[in-house]
N, CA, C and O atoms as a GROMACS GRO file, in nm:
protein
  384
    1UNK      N    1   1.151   1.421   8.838
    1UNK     CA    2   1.099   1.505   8.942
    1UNK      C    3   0.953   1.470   8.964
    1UNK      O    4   0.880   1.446   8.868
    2UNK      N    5   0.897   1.466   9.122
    2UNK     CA    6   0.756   1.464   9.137
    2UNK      C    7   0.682   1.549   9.094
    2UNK      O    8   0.728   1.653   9.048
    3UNK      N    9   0.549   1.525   9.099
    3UNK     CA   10   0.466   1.631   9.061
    3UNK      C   11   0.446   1.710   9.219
    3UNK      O   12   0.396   1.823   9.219
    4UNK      N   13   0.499   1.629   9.385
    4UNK     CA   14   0.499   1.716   9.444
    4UNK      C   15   0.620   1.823   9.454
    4UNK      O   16   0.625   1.915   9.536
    5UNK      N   17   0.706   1.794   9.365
    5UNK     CA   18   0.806   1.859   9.364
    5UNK      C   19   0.795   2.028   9.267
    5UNK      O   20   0.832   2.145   9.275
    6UNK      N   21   0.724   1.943   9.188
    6UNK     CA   22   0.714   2.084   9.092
    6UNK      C   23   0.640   2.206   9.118
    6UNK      O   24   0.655   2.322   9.082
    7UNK      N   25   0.515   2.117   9.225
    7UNK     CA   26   0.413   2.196   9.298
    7UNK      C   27   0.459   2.276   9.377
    7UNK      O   28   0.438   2.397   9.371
    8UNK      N   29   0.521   2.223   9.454
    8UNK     CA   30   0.657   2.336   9.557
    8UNK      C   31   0.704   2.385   9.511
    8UNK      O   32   0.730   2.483   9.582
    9UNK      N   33   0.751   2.398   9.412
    9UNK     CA   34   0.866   2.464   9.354
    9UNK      C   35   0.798   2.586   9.288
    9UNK      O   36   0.847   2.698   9.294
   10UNK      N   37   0.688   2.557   9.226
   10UNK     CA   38   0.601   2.682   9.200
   10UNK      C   39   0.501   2.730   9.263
   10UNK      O   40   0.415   2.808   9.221
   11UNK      N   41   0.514   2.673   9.384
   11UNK     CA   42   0.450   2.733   9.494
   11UNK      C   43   0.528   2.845   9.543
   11UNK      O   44   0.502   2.962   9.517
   12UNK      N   45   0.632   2.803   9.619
   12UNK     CA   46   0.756   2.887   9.685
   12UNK      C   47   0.823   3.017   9.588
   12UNK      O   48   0.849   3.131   9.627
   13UNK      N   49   0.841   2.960   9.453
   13UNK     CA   50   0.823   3.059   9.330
   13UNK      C   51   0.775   3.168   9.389
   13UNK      O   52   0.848   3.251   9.442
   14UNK      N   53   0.605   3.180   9.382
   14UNK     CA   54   0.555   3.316   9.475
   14UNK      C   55   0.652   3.377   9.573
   14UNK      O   56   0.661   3.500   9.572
   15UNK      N   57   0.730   3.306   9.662
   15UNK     CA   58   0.784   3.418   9.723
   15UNK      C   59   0.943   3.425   9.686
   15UNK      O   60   0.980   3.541   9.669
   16UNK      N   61   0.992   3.378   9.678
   16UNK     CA   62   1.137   3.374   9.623
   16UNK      C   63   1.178   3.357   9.431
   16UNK      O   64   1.101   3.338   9.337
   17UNK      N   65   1.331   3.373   9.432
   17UNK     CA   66   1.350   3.372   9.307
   17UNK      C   67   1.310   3.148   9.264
   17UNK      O   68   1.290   3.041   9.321
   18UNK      N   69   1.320   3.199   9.152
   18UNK     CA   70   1.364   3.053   9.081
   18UNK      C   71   1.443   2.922   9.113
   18UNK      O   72   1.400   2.808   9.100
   19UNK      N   73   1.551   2.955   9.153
   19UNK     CA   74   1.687   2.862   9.221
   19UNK      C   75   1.621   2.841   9.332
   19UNK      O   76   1.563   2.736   9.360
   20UNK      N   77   1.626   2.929   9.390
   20UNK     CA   78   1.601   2.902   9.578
   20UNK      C   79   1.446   2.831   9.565
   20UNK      O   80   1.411   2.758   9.658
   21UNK      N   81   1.395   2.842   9.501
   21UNK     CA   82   1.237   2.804   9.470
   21UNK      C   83   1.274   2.662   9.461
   21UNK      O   84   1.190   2.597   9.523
   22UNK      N   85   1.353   2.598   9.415
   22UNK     CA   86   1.364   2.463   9.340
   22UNK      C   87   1.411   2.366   9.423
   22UNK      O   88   1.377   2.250   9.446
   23UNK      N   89   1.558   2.491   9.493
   23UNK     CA   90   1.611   2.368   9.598
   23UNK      C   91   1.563   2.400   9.699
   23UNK      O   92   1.647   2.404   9.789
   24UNK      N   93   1.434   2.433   9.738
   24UNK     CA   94   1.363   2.430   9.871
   24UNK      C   95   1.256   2.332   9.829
   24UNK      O   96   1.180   2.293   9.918
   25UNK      N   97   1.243   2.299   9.736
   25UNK     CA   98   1.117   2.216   9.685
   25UNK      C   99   1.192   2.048   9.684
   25UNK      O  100   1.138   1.939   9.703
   26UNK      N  101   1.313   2.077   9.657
   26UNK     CA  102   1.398   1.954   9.655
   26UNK      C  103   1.432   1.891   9.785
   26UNK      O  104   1.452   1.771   9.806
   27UNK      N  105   1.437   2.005   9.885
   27UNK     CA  106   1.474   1.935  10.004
   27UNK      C  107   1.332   1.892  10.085
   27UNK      O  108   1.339   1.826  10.189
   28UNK      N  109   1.231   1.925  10.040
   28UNK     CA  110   1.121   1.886  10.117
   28UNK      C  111   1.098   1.734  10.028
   28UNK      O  112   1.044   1.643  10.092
   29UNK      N  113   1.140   1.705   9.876
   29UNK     CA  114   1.142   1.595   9.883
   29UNK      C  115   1.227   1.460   9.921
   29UNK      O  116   1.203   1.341   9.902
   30UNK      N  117   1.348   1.536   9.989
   30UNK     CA  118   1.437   1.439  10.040
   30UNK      C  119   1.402   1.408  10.175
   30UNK      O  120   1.403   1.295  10.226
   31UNK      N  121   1.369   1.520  10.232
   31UNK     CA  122   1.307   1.490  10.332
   31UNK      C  123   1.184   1.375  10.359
   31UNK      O  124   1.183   1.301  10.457
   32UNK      N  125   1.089   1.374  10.258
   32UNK     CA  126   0.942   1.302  10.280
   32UNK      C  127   1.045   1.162  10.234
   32UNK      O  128   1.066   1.082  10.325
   33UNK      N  129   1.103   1.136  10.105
   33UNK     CA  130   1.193   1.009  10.097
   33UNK      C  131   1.264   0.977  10.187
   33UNK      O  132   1.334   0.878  10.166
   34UNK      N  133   1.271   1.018  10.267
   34UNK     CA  134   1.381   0.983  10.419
   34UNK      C  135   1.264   0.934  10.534
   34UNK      O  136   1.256   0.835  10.607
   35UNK      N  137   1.174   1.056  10.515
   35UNK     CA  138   1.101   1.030  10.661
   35UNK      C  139   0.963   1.020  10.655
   35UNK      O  140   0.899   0.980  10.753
   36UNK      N  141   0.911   1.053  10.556
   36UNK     CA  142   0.733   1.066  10.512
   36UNK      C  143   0.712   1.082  10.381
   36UNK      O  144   0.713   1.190  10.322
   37UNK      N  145   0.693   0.974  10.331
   37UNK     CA  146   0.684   0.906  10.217
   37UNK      C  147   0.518   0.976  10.180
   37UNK      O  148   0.498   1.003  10.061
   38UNK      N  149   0.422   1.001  10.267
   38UNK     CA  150   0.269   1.054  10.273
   38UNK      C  151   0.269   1.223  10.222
   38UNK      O  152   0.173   1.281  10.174
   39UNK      N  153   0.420   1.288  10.251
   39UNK     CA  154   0.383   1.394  10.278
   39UNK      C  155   0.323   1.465  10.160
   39UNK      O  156   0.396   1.447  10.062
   40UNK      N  157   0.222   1.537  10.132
   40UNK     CA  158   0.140   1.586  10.029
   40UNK      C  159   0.234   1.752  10.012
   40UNK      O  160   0.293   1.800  10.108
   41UNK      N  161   0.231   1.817   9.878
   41UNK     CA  162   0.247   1.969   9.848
   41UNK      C  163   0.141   2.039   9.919
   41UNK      O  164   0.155   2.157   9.952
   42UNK      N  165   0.001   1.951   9.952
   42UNK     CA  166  -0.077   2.076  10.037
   42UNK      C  167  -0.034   2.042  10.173
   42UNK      O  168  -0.100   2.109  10.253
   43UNK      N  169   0.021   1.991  10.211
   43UNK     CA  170   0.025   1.987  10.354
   43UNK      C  171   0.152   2.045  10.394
   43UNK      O  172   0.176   2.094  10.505
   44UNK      N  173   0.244   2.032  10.279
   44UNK     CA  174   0.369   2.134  10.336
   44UNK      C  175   0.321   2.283  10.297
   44UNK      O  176   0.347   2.380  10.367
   45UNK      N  177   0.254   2.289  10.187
   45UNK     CA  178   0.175   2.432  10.110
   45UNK      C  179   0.100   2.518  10.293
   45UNK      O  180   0.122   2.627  10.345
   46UNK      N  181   0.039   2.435  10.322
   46UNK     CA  182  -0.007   2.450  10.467
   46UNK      C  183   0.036   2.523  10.616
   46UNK      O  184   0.000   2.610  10.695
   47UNK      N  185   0.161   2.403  10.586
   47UNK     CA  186   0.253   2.444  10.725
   47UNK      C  187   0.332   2.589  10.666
   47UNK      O  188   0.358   2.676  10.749
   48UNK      N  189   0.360   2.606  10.550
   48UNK     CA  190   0.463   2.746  10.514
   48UNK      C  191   0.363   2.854  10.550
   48UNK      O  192   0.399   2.970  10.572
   49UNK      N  193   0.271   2.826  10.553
   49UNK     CA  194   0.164   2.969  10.559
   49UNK      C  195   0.159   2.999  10.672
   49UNK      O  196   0.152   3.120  10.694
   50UNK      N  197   0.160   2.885  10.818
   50UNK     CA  198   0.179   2.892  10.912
   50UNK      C  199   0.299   2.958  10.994
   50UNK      O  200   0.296   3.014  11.104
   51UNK      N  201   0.412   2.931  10.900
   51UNK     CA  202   0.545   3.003  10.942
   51UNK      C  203   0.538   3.156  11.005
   51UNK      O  204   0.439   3.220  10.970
   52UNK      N  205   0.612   3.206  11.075
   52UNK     CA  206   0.619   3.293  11.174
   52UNK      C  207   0.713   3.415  11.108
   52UNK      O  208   0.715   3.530  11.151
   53UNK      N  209   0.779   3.372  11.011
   53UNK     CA  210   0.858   3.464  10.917
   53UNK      C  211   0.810   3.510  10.808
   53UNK      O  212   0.734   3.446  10.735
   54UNK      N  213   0.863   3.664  10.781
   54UNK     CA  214   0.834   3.673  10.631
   54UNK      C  215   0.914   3.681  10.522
   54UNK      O  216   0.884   3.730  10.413
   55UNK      N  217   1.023   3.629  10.557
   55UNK     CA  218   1.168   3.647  10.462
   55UNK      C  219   1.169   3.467  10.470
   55UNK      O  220   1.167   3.389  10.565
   56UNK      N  221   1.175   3.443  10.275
   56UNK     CA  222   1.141   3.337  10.284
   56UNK      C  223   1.254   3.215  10.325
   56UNK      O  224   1.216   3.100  10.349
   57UNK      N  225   1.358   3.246  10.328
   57UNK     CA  226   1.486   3.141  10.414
   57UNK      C  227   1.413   3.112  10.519
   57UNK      O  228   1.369   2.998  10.527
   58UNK      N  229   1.383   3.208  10.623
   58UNK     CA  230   1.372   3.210  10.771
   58UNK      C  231   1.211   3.071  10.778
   58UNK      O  232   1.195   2.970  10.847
   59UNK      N  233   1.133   3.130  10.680
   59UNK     CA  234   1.018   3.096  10.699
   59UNK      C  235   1.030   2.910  10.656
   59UNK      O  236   0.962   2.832  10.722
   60UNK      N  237   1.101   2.867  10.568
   60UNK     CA  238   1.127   2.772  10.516
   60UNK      C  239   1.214   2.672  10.555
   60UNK      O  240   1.211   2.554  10.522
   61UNK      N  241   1.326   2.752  10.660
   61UNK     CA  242   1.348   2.663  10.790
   61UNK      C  243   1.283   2.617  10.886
   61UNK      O  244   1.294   2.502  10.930
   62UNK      N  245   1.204   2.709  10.929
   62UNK     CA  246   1.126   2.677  11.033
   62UNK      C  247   1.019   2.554  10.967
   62UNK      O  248   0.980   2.464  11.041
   63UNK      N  249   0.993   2.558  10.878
   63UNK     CA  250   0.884   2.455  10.778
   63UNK      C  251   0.957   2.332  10.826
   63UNK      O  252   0.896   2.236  10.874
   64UNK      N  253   1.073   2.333  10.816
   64UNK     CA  254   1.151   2.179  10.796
   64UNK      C  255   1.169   2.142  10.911
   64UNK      O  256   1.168   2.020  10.923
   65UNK      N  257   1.194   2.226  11.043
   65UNK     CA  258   1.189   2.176  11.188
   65UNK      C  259   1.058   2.190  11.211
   65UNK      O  260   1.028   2.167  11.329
   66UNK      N  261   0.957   2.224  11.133
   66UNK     CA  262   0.854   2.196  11.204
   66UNK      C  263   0.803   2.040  11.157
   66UNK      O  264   0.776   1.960  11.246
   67UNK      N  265   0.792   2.003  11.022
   67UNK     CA  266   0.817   1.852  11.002
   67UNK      C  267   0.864   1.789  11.070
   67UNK      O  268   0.789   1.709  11.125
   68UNK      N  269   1.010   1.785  11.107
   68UNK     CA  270   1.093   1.699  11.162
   68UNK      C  271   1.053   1.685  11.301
   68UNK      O  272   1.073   1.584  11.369
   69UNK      N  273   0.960   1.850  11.360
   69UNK     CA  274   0.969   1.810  11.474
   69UNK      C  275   0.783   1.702  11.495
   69UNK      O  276   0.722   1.682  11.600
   70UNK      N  277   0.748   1.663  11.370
   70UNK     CA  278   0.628   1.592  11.352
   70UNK      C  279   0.713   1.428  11.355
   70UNK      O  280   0.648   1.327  11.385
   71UNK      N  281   0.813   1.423  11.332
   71UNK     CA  282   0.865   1.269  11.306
   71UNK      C  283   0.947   1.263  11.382
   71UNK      O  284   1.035   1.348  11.394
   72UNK      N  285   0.931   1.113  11.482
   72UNK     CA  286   1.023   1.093  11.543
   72UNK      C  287   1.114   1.009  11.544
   72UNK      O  288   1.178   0.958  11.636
   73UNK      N  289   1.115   0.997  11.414
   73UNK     CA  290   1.267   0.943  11.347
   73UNK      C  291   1.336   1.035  11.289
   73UNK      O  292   1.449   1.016  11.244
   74UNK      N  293   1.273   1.150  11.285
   74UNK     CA  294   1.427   1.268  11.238
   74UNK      C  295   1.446   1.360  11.383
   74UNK      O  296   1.386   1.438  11.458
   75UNK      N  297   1.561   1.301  11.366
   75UNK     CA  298   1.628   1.414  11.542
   75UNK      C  299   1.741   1.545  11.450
   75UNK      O  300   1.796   1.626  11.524
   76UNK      N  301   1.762   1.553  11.337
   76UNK     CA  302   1.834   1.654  11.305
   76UNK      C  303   1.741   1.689  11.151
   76UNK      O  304   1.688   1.610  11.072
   77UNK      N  305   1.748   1.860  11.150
   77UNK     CA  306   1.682   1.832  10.976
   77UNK      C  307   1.743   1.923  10.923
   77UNK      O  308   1.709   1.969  10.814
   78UNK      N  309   1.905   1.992  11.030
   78UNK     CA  310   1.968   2.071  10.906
   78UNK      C  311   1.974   2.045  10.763
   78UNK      O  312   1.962   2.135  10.680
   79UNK      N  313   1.990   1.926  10.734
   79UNK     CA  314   2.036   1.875  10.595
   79UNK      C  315   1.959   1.968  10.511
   79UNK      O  316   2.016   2.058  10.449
   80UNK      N  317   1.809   1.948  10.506
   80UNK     CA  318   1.697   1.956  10.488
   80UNK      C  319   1.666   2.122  10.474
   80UNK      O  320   1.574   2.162  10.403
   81UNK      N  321   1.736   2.194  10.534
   81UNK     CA  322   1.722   2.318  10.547
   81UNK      C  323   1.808   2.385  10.436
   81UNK      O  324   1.912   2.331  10.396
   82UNK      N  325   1.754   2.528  10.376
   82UNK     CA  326   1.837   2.644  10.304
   82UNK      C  327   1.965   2.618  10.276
   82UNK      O  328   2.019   2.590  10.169
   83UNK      N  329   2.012   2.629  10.392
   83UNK     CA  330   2.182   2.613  10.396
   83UNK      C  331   2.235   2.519  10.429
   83UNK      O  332   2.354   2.526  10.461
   84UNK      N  333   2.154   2.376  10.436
   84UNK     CA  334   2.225   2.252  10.478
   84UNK      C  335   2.300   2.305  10.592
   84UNK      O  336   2.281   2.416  10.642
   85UNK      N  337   2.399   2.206  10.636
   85UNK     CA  338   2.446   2.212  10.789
   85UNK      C  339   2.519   2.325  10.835
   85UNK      O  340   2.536   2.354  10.953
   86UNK      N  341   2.571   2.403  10.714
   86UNK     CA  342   2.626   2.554  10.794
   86UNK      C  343   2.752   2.524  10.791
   86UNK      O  344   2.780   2.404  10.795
   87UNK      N  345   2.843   2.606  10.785
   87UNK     CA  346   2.995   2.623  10.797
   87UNK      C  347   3.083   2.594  10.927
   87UNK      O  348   3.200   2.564  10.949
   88UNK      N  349   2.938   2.625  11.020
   88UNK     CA  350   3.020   2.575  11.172
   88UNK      C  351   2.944   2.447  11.225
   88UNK      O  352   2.942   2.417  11.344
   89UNK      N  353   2.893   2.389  11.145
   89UNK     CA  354   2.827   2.276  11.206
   89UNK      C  355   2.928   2.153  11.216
   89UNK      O  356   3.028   2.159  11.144
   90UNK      N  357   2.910   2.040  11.302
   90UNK     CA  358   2.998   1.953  11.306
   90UNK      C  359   2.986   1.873  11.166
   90UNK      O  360   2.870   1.858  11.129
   91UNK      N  361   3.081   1.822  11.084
   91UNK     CA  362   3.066   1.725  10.956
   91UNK      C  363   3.015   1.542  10.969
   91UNK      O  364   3.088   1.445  10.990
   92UNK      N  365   2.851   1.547  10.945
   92UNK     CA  366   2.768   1.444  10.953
   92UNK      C  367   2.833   1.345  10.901
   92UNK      O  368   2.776   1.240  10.927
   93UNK      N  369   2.934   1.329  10.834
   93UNK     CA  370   2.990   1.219  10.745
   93UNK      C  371   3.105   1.140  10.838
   93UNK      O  372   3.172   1.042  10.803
   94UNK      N  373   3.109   1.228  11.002
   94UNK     CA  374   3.247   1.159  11.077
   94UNK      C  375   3.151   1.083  11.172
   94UNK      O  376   3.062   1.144  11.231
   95UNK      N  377   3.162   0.996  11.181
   95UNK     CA  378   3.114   0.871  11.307
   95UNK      C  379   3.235   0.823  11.364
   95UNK      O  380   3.340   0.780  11.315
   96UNK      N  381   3.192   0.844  11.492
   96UNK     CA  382   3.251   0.767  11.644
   96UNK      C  383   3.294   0.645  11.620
   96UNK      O  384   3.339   0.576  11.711
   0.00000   0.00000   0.00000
């Protein structure tokens, strides 16, 4: 695990339990390994404070479309999000 990983993870800690703390810290590093290799714990530490929610799911989605919507090589960032793609989302693994 990174040390930006752990930083998130006990960052987000503050507002949520433990679990959810960890795999929200995990998906911001799959995310930066996918798409921003630069991205720093203060600069995502940053954008969460900015979030518009105070329930921390809500707030921590919006974190990840707000990244994604910084890169324009990610056009989708369910993955990346709380609940990954959702129960009604189409299955990313079928190609045309």
């Amino acid at each position: 695990m990174s040390g930006r990983t752990d930083d998130l993870a006990d960052a987000f800690g503050e507002h949520t339990d433990a679990d959810l703390a960890q795999t929200a810290a995990e998906n911001v590093a799959a995310f930066a390994e996918a798409y921003d290799e630069d991205l720093t714990a203060e600069a995502v530490l940053g954008r969460f404070e900015d979030a518009p929610y105070a329930d921390f799911r809500k707030a921590f989605n919006w974190l990840v479309g707000d990244l994604a919507a910084d890169n324009e090589d990610c056009t989708d960032s369910r993955e990346f999000r709380i609940q990954g793609f959702g129960d009604h989302a189409a299955d990313p693994t079928i190609t045309g």
